[in-house]
C-alpha positions as CSV (number, residue, x, y, z in Angstrom):
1,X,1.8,-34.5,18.8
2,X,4.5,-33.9,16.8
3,X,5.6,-35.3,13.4
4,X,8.6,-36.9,12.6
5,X,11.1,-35.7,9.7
6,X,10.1,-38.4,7.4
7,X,6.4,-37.9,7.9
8,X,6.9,-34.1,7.2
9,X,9.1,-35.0,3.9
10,X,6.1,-37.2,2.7
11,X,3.7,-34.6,2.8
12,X,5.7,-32.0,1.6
13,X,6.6,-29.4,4.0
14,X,9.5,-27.1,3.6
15,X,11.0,-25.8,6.3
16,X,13.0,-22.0,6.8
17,X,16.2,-23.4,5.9
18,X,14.7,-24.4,2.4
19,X,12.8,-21.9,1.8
20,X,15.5,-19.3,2.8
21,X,18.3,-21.1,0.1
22,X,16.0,-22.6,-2.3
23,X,13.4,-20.5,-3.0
24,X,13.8,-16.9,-1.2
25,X,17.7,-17.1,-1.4
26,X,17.2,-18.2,-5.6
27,X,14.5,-15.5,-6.5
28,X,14.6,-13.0,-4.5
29,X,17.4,-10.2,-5.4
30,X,17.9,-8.6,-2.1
31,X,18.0,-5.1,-4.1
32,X,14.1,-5.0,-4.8
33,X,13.7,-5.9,-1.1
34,X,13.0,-1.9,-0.2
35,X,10.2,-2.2,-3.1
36,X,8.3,-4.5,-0.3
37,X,9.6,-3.8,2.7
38,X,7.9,-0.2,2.8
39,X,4.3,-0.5,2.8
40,X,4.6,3.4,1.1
41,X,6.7,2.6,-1.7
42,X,4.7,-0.4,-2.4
43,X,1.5,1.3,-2.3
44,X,2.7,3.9,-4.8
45,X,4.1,0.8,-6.9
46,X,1.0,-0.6,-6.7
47,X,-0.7,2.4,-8.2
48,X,1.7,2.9,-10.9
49,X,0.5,-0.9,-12.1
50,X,-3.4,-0.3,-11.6
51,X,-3.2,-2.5,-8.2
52,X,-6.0,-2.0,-6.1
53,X,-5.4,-0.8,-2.5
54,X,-6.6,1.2,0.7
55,X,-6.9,5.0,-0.2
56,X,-3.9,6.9,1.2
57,X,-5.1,10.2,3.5
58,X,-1.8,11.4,4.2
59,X,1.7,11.0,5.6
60,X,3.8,12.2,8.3
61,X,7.1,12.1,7.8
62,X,8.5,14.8,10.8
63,X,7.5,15.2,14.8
64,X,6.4,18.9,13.3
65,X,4.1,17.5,10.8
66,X,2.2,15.6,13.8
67,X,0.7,18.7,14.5
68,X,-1.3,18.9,10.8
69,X,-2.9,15.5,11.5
70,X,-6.5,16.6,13.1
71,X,-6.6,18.6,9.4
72,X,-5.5,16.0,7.8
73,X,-8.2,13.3,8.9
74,X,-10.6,16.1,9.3
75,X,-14.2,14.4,7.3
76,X,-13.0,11.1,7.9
77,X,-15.3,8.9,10.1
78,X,-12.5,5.4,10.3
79,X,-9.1,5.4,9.1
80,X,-5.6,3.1,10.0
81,X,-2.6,4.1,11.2
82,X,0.1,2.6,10.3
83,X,3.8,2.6,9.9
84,X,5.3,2.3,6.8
85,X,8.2,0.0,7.5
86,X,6.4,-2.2,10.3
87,X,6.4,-5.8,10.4
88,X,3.8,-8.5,12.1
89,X,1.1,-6.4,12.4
90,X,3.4,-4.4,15.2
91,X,2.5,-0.5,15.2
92,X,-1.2,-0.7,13.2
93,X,-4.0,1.4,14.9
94,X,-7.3,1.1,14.1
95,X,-9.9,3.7,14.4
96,X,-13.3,2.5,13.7
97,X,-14.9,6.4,14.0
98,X,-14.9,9.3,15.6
99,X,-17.5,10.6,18.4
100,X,-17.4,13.6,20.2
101,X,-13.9,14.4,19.3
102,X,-13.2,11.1,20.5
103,X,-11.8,8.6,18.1
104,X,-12.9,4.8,18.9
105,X,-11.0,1.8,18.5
106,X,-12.6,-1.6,17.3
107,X,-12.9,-2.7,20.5
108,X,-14.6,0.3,22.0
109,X,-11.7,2.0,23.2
110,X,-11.7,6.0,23.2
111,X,-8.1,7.9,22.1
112,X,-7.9,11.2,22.2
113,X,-5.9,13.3,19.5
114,X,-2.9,13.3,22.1
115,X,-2.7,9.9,22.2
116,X,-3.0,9.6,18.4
117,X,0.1,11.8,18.1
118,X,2.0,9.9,20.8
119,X,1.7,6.4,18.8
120,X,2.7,8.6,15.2
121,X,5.7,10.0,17.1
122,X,6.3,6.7,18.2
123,X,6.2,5.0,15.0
124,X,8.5,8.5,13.4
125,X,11.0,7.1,16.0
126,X,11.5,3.9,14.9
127,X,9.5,1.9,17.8
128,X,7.9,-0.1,15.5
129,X,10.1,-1.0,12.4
130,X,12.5,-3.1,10.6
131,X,16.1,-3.1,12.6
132,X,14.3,0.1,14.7
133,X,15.5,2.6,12.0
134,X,13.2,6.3,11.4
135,X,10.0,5.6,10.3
136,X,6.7,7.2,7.7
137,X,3.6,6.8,9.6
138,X,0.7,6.4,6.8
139,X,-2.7,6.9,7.2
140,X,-5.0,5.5,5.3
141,X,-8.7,4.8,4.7
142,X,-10.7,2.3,6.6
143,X,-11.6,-0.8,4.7
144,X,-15.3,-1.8,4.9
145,X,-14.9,-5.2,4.4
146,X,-17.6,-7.6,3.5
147,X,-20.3,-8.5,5.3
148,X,-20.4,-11.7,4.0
149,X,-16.9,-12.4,6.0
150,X,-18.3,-10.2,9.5
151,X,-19.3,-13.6,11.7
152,X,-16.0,-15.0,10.6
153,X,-14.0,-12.2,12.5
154,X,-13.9,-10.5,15.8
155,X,-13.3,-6.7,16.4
156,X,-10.6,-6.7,12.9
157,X,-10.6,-7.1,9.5
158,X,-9.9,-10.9,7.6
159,X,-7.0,-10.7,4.8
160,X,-6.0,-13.7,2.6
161,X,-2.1,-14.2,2.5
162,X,-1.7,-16.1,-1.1
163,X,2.3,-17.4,-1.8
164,X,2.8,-16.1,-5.3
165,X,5.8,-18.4,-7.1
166,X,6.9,-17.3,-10.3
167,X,3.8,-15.5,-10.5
168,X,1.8,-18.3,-9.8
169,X,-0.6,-18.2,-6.6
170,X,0.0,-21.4,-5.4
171,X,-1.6,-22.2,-1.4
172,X,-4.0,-19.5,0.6
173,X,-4.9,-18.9,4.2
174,X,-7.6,-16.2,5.3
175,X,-6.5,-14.9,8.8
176,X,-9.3,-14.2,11.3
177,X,-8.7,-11.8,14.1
178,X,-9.9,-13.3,17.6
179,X,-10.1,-11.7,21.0
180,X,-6.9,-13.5,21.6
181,X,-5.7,-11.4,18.5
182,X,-6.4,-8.3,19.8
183,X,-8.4,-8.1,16.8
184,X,-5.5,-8.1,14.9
185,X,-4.8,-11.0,12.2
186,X,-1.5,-12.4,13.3
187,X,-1.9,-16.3,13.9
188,X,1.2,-15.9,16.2
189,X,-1.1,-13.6,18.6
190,X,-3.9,-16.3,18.3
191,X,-5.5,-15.0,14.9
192,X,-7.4,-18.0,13.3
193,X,-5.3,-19.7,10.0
194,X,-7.8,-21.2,7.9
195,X,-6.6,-22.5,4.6
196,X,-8.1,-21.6,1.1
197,X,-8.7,-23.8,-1.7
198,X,-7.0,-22.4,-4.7
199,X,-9.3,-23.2,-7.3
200,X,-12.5,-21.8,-5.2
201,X,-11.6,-19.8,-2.4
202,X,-13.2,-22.2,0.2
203,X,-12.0,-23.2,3.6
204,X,-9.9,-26.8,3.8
205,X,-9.3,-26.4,7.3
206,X,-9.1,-24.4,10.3
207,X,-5.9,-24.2,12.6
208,X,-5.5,-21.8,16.0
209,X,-2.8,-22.0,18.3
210,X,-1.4,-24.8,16.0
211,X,-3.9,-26.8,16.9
212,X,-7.1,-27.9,14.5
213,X,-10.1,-25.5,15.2
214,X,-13.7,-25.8,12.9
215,X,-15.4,-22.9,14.3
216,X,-14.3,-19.3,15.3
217,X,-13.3,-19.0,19.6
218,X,-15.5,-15.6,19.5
219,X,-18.4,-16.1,17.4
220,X,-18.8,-19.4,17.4
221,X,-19.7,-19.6,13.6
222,X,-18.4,-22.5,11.8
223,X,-16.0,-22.1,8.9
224,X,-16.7,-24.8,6.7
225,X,-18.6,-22.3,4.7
226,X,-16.4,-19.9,4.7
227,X,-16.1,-18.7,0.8
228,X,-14.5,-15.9,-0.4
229,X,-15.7,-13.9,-2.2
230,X,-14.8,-12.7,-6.4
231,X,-11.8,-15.2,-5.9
232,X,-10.4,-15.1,-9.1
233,X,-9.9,-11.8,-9.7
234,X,-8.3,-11.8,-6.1
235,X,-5.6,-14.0,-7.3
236,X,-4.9,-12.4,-10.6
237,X,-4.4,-8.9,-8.6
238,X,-1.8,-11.0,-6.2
239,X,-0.3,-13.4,-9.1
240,X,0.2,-9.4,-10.6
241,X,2.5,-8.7,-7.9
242,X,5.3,-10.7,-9.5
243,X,5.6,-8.0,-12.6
244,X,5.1,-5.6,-10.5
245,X,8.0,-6.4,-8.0
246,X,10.4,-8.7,-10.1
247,X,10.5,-11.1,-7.1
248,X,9.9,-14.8,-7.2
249,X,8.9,-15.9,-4.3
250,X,6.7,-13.5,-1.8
251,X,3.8,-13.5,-0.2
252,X,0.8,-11.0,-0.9
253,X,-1.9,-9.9,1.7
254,X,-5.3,-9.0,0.5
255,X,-8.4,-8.1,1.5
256,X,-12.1,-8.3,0.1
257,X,-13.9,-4.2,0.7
258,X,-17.8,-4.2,0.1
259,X,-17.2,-1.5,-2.3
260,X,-13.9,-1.9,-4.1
261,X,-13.8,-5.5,-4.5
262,X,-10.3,-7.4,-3.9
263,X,-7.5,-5.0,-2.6
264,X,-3.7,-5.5,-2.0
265,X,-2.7,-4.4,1.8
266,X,1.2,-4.9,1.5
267,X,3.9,-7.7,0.6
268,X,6.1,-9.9,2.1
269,X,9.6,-11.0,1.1
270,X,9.6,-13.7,3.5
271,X,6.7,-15.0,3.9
272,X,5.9,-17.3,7.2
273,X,5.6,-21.0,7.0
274,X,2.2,-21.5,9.1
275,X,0.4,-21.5,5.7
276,X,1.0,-24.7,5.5
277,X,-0.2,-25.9,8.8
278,X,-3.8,-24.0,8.0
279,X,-3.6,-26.3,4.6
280,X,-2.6,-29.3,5.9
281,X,-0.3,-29.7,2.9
282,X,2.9,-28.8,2.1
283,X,4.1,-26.1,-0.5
284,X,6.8,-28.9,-1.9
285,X,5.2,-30.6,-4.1
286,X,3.6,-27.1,-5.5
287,X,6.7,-25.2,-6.2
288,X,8.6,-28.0,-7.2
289,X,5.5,-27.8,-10.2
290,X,5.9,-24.4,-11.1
291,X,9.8,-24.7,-11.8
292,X,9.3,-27.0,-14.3
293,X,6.5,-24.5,-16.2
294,X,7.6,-22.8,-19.2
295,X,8.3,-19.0,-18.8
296,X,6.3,-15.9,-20.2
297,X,2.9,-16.7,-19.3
298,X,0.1,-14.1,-18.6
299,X,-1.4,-13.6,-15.3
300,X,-5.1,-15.5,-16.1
301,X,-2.7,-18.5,-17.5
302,X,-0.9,-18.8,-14.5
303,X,-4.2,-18.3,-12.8
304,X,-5.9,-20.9,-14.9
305,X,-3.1,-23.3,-14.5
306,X,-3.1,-23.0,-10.3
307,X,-6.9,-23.6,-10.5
308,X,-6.3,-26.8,-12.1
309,X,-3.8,-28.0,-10.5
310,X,-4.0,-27.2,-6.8
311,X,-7.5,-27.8,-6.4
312,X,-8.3,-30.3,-3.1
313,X,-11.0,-31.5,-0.8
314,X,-11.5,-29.4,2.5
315,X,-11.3,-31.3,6.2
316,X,-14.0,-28.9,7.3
317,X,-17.4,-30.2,6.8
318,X,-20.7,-28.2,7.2
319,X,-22.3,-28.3,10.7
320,X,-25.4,-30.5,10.4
């Protein structure tokens, strides 16, 4: 069904045309764009400001270096590849480990090292990035993530998108990769939105193909109890991201590894709408807050103070 303006107004939604003038247009000086739009740079940011993320193997940066990557990944048994100036999820492979000389996908699928340099030469070319320009591939280390979060996910790894405002974390979604996916956690290729409560890290709600969804299509596990795990410190690493970019408005991808806790995977100067959909809730009412908060707070005050004041009720209840 779909809503009419005034229903939408009510409950809060913004749309691209707000977001884009109001908020991305207001806060977001187009200069420290490059900061986000390169997943290298923002990695090597991130270090500089003692911001977890994935461990970095290596680079390729020329169709000659292509041939020093079977050294390069040599003692590795998973690792991602990845271009460093993709968008959507577009360009990201996925090797789970290697057998036999054979490097397998999530899904089972067998490369070879040929077709491993065919997809970095691709990415080197531009295939897969922002306004098709020459491109870094990056290849980092796999993330083990959780096993608490393994029957909410098929054949990919779950990351929380948090909207930071003002350094302020202020609605969550984790994104659960489905068959439809490809195992990749893009709602827009049929990825599972499930929205976060702020103060606990506990699902709300559950949305797939826009439409409401209470289990996951693949597993069949419910996600009313999904809860994330060591919450807090997740949102302090992403509410960090606003000193450690100067922008206002972004959005910040995480992911929860069994080992290393809560770790940043890259950043987003425009950040997507559909958050709000996997809330049920509009980010209105929420930013509209924030911009009349006093400036210079630390990162566990504006923690604290989105805690407080964003905490709600989920839709999903627990199967009986």
């Amino acid at each position: 069904m779909w809503a009419r303006p005034g229903q939408l107004l009510r409950r809060g939604i913004i749309g691209m045309n707000r977001r884009n003038i109001r908020y991305i247009g207001r806060y977001n000086s187009r200069r420290l764009y490059p900061l986000v739009d390169d997943k290298l740079k923002t990695k090597l940011l991130a270090e500089q400001h003692g911001i977890t993320t994935p461990a970095l193997i290596g680079t390729v940066t020329t169709q000659f270096g292509i041939k020093g990557l079977q050294e390069m990944i040599a003692g590795h048994s998973g690792f991602v590849i990845k271009p460093a100036k993709g968008s959507g999820g577009k360009g990201i492979l996925v090797i789970e480990h290697v057998e036999n000389e054979g490097y397998i996908k999530p899904s089972g699928v067998r490369l070879e090292l040929e077709d491993l340099h065919r997809h970095i030469s691709n990415i080197l070319s531009g295939l897969y990035s922002l306004g098709g320009t020459p491109d870094v591939a990056m290849i980092e280390a796999l993330i083990n993530f959780d096993v608490q979060l393994s029957e909410y996910t098929y054949e990919g790894v779950p990351d929380i998108r948090v909207i930071v405002f003002l350094g302020y974390p202020v609605m969550a979604m984790m994104r659960l990769s489905t068959a439809a996916s490809d195992g990749k956690a893009n709602l827009h290729q049929g990825a599972v939105g499930v929205g976060l409560d702020i103060a606990t890290g506990t699902a709300v709600r559950g949305v797939q193909f826009d439409r409401s969804r209470r289990d996951h299509p693949d597993t069949g596990h419910e996600l009313a109890s999904l809860r994330i795990p060591d919450w807090t410190n997740l949102l302090k690493l992403a509410s960090g991201c606003y000193e450690m970019t100067g922008l206002g408005y972004l959005g910040t991808d995480m992911v929860i590894d069994q080992n290393r806790g809560p770790m940043l995977l890259e950043l987003n100067a425009r950040p997507g709408l559909a958050i709000q959909m996997a809330n049920g809730e509009g980010l209105r009412p929420r930013l509209d807050l924030i911009e009349k908060q006093p400036p210079g707070l630390d990162v566990e005050a504006r923690v604290a103070f989105a805690q407080a004041h964003f905490a709600r009720r989920g839709e999903l209840k627990p199967a009986v």
